[in-house]
C-alpha positions in Angstrom: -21.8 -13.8 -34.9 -24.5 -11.2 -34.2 -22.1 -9.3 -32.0 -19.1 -9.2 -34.4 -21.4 -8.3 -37.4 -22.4 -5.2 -35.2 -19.2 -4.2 -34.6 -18.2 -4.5 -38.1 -20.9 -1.9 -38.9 -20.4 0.2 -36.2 -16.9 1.1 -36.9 -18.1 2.1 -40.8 -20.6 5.0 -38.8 -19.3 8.3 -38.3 -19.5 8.8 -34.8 -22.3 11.5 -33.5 -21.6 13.2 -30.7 -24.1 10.8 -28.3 -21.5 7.9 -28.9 -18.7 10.3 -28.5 -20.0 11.1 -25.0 -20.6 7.4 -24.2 -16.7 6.9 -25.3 -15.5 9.8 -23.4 -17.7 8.7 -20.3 -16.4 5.0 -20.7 -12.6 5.9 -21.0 -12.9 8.9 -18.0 -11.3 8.2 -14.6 -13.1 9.4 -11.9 -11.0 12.9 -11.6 -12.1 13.2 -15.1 -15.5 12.4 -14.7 -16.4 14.5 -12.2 -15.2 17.7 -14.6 -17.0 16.6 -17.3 -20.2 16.6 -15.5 -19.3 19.6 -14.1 -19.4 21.4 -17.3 -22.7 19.5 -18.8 -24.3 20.7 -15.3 -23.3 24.1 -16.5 -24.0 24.2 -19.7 -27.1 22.0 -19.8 -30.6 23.4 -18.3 -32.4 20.1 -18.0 -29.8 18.4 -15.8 -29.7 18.3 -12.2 -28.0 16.5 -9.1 -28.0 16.4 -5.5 -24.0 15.6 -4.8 -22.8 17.6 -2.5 -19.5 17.1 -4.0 -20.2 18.4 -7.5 -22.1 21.1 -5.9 -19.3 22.2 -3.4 -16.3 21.8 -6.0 -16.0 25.5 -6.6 -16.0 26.4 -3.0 -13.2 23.6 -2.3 -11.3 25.1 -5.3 -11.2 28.8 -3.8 -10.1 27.3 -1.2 -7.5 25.5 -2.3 -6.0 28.2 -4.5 -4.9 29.8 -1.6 -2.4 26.6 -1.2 -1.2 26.5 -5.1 2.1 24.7 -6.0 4.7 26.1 -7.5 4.5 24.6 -10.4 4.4 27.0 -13.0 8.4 27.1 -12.8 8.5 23.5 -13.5 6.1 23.6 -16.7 7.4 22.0 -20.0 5.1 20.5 -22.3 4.8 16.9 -21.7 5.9 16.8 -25.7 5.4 12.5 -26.2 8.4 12.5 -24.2 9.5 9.6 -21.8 10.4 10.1 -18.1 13.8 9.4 -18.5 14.1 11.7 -22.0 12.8 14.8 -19.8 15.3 13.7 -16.8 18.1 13.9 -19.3 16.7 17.1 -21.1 16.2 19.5 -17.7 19.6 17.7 -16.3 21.3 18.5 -19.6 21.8 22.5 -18.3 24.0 21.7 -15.8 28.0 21.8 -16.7 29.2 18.1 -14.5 32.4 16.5 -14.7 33.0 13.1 -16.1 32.0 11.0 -13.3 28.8 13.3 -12.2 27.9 13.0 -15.1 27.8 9.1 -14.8 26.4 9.1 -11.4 23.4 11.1 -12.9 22.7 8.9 -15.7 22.4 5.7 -12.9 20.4 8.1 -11.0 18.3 9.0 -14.0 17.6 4.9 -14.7 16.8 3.7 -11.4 13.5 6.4 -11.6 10.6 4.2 -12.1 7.7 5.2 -14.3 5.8 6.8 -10.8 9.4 9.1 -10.7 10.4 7.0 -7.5 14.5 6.2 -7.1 13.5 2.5 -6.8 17.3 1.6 -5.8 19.2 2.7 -2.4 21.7 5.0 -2.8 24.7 2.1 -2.2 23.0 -0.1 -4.7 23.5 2.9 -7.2 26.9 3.5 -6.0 28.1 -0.2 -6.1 26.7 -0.2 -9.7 28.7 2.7 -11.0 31.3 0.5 -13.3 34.5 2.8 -12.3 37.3 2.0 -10.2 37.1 5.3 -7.8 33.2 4.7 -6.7 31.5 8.3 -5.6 30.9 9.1 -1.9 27.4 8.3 -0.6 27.0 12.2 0.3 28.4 13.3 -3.7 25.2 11.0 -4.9 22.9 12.7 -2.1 23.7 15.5 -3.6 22.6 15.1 -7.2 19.6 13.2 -5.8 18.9 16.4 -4.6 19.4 18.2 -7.4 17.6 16.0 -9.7 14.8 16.6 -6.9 15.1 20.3 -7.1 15.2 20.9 -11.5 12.3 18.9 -12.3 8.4 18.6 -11.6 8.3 18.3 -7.7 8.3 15.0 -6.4 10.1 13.1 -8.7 13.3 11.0 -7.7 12.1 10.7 -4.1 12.5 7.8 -2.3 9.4 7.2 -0.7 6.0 8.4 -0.4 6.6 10.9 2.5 9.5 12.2 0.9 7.4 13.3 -2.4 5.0 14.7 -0.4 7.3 16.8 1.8 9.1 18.3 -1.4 5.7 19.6 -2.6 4.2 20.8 0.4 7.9 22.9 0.2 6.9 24.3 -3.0 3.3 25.6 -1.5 2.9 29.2 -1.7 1.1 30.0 1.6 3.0 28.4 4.6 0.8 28.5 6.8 -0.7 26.6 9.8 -2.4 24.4 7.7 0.1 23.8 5.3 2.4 23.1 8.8 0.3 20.6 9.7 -0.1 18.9 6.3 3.6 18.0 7.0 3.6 17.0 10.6 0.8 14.9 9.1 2.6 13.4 5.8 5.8 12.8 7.8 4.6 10.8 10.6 0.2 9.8 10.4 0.0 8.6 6.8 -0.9 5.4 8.1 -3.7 6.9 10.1 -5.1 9.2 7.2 -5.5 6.0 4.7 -7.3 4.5 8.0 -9.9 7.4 7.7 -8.8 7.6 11.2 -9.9 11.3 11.7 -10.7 11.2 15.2 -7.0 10.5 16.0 -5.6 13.3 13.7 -8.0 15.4 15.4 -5.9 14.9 18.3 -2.5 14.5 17.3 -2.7 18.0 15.1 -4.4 19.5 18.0 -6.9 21.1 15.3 -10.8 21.9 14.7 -12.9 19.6 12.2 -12.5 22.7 9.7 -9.2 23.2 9.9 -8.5 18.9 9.3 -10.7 19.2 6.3 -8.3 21.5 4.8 -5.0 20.0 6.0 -6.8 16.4 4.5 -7.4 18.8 1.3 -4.2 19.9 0.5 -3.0 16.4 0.9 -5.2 15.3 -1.5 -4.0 17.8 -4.1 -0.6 16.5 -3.8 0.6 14.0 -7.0 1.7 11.0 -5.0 3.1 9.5 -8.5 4.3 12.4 -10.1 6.5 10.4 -12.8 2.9 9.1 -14.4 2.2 12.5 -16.2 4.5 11.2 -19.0 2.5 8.1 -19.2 -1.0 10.0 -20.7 -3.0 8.7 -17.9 -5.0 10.0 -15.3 -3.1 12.5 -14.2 -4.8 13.6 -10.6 -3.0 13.6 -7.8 -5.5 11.8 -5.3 -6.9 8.2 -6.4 -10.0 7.1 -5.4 -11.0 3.4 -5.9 -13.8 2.7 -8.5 -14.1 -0.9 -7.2 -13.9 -2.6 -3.7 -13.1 -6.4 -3.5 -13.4 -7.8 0.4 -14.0 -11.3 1.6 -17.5 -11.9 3.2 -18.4 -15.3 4.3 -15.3 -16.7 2.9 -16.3 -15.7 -0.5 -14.4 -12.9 -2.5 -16.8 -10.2 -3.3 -16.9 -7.3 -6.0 -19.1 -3.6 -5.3 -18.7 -0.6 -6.7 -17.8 2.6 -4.4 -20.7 4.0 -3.9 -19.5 7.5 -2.8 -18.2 7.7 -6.5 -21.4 7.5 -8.1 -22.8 10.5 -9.2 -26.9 10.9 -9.2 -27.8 13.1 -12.0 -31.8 13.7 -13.0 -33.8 15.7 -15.2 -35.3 19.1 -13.6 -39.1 19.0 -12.6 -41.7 19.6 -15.4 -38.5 18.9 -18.0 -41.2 17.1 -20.2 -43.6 19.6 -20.4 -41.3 22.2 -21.8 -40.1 20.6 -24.4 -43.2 19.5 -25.6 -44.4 23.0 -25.7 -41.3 24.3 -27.0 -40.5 24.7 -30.7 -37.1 25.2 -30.0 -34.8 22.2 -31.6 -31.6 23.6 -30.0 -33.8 22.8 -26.3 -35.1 19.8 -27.7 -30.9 18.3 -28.4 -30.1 19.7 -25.0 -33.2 17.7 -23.4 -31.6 14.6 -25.8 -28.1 14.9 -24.4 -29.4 15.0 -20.8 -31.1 12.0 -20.9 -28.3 10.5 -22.7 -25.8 11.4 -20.1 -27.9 9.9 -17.4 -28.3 6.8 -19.7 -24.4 5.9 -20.5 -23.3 7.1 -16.5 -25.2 4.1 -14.8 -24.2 1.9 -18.0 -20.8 3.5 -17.0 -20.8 2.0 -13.6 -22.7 -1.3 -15.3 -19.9 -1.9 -17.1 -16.7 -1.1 -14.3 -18.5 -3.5 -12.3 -19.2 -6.4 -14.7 -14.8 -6.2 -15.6 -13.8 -5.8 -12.3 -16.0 -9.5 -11.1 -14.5 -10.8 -14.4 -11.0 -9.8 -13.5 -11.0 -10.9 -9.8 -12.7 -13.6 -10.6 -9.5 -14.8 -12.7 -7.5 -13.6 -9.8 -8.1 -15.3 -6.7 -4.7 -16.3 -6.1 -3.8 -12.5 -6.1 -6.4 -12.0 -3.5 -5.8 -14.8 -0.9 -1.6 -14.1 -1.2 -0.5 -11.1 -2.9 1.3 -10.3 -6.0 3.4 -12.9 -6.4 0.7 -15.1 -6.7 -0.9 -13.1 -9.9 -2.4 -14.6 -13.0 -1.4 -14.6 -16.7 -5.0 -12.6 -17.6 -5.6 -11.0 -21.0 -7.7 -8.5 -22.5 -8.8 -10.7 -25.3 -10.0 -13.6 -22.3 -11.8 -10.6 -20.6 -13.6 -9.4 -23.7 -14.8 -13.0 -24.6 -16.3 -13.8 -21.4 -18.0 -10.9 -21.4 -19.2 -10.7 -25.0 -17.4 -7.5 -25.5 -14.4 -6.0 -27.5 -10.7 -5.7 -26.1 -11.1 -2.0 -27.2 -14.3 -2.0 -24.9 -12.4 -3.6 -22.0 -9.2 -1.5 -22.2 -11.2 1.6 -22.1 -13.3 0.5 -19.1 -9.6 -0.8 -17.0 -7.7 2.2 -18.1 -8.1 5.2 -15.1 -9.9 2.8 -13.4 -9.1 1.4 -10.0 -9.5 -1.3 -7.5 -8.8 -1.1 -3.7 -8.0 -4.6 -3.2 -6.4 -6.2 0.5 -3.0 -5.6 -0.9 -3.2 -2.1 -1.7 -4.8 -0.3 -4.6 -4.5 -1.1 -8.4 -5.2 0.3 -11.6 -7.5 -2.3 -13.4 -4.9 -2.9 -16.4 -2.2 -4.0 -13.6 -4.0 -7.5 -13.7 -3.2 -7.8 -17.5 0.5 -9.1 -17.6 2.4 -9.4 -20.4 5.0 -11.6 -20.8 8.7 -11.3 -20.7 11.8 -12.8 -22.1 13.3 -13.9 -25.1 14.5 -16.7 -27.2 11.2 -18.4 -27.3 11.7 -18.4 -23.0 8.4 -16.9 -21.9 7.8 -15.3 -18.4 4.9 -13.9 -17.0 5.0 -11.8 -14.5 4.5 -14.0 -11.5 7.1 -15.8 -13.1 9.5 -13.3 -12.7 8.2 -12.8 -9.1 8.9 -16.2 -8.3 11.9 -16.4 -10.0 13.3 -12.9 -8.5 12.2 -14.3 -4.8 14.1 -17.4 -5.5 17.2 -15.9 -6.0 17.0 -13.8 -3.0 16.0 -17.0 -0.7 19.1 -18.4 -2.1 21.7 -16.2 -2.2 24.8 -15.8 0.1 23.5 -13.9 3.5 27.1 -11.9 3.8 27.0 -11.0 0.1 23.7 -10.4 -1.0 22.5 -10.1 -4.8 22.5 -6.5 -6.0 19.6 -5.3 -8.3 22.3 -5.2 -10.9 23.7 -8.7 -10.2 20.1 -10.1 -10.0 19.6 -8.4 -13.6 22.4 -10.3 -15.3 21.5 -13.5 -13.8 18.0 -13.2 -15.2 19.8 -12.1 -18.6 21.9 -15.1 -18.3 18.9 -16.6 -18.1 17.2 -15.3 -21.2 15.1 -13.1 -19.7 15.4 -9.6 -21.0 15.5 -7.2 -17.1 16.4 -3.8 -17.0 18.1 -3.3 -13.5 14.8 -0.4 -13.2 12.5 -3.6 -13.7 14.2 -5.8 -10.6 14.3 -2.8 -8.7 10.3 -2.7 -9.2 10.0 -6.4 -8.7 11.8 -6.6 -5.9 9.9 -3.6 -3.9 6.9 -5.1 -4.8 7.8 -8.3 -3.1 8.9 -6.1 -0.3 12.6 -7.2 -0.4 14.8 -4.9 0.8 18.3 -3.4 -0.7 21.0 -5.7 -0.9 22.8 -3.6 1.5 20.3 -3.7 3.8 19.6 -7.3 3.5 23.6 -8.3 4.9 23.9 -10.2 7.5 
């Protein structure tokens, strides 16, 4: 009751700039973060910190100016428009006939929200509702061009493939930039494995030179479609949280090469008790502040990230098929907290898990359907995996024939949605998939 009375209150306050900082520090991702205390280390003469990261970020930036992106002749202001309504608006120049024009609008709506074609080509092509189906190499080709008219990386089919097309778009081609491709086409696997030594080798390059091949990587946007979603919008994701088994228990630590260690300068006491300046005195306020709400900061990431795993141990032992029906409002009770609280703390925020990387707010499903028919998202999993156990070996199910079935059903699909499903199960293409 005390809690809820408290919150009542605090909403009727007009917020100071103290809280406002504590918001902003909350809802931050760790891109984010890192700017902001760039510019209180600045701007603020009481603050100080021994990260060699924060220290070094204007060197690294030099450096990597020299490797910019042509992006500039891709800008248009993300104007609250959807992926798909800037698709159709940069596509809309072009003068196509009838049936382009159709193959582009199936092309346009099997881009997931990351800008990923999450359909093969002949899925896309068998969907096409017209008699006369377009040639594999007619389709390529407006792939391409789709590729080509909008920000870089977005309807590629894979990872490499969006990394290739902006490494294209670099400015200075040079030796490093050479080997950032080498490297994206055929060592990702090794460059998530930290495994430096062996790049080291297979690049035939010096420590220095790797650190700026591993750079430039890192300045690539790996989901390029999520700028039109208002989220974190950096193109290298770092894990707030790690969850690993130890001792056949499932356990939940922060990444400790994210925290940030700020302090107040030597003698920082003395000179504001001998100063009469009150501008010094709200700098000397806002520094201890800061250092205040950034270990709550990580206090808090932690305490949601054991709650969610916690409710999501059958995620951990056998993937996403296996995930929970989890809500903000269950969250924020266990904790004592408000849902606004927790979805501040999951958004930006992310959790290297055995199954790959999430953003906290992927382990809150909603549910899906209709007509009173209610599926969660393991639901639809199941149900999705089912169908393709099942199904006819010489005629497999089609994304589009799996979405009316589900329809059928009473489950309200788009084919983008089984597309999604289905890749996260890692089911291949129908076409693929024929025996």
């Amino acid at each position: 009751m005390k809690l809820g009375l408290n919150l009542r209150l605090s909403q009727s306050l007009k917020l100071t700039p103290l809280l406002q900082q504590s918001i902003k520090l909350l809802h931050a991702s760790q891109s984010e973060l890192n700017d902001l205390i760039e510019e209180y280390l600045s701007d603020n003469v009481f603050l100080s910190t021994k990260d060699k990261t924060l220290l070094s970020k204007k060197s690294s930036q030099s450096h990597n100016s020299s490797h910019e992106i042509y992006y500039d002749i891709f800008k248009s202001e993300v104007k609250n428009q959807s992926l798909k309504e800037y698709l159709v608006e940069n596509i809309a120049i072009f003068n196509f006939s009838a049936e382009d024009q159709l193959t582009i609008s199936y092309l346009i709506d099997s881009i997931d929200e990351n800008g990923y074609l999450a359909e093969s080509l002949e899925d896309i092509r068998s969907s096409i509702p017209i008699e006369k189906k377009p040639k594999i190499q007619q389709i390529e080709k407006l792939l391409k061009l789709i590729q080509n008219s909008t920000h870089p990386g977005i309807g590629s089919r894979n990872l490499t493939e969006c990394l290739i097309i902006q490494l294209e778009l670099v400015k200075n081609q040079d030796q490093i930039c050479s080997l950032a491709k080498i490297l994206v086409k055929n060592n990702l696997n090794a460059l998530a494995n930290k495994n430096y030594a062996g790049l080291k080798k297979i690049l035939k390059c010096s420590d220095i030179d790797l650190e700026k091949i591993i750079a430039l990587i890192k300045n690539l946007n790996p989901k390029p479609g999520l700028i039109f979603q208002k989220i974190d919008r950096t193109s290298y994701i770092t894990a707030d949280v790690f969850v690993k088994k130890e001792n056949d228990k499932w356990v939940t630590s922060l990444n400790e090469e994210n925290k940030i260690k700020l302090k107040l300068i030597e003698d920082a006491e003395t000179i504001i008790n001998t100063s009469p300046d009150n501008d010094l005195k709200e700098k000397f306020q806002e520094a201890k502040w800061l250092i205040k709400n950034l270990n709550e900061r990580s206090i808090s990431i932690l305490r949601v990230a054991r709650e969610i795993m916690q409710n999501q141990i059958s995620f951990l032992e056998n993937g996403e098929s296996n995930i929970n029906s989890l809500t903000l409002k269950k969250i924020a009770f266990n904790l004592e907290l408000h849902e606004s609280t927790i979805s501040r703390i999951s958004t930006n925020k992310f959790i290297s898990t055995p199954h790959g990387v999430y953003e906290m707010k992927f382990f809150f499903n909603s549910s899906l359907g209709k007509d009173n028919s209610i599926f969660s998202a393991r639901s639809l999993l199941n149900k999705i995996n089912f169908l393709v156990s099942n199904e006819n070996p010489q005629k497999p199910y089609s994304d589009s024939e799996i979405c009316k079935i589900l329809n059928n059903d009473g489950i309200e699909i788009s084919r983008r949605t089984v597309a999604k499903y289905r890749i996260k199960l890692k089911i291949l293409p129908s076409y693929q998939r024929k025996v």
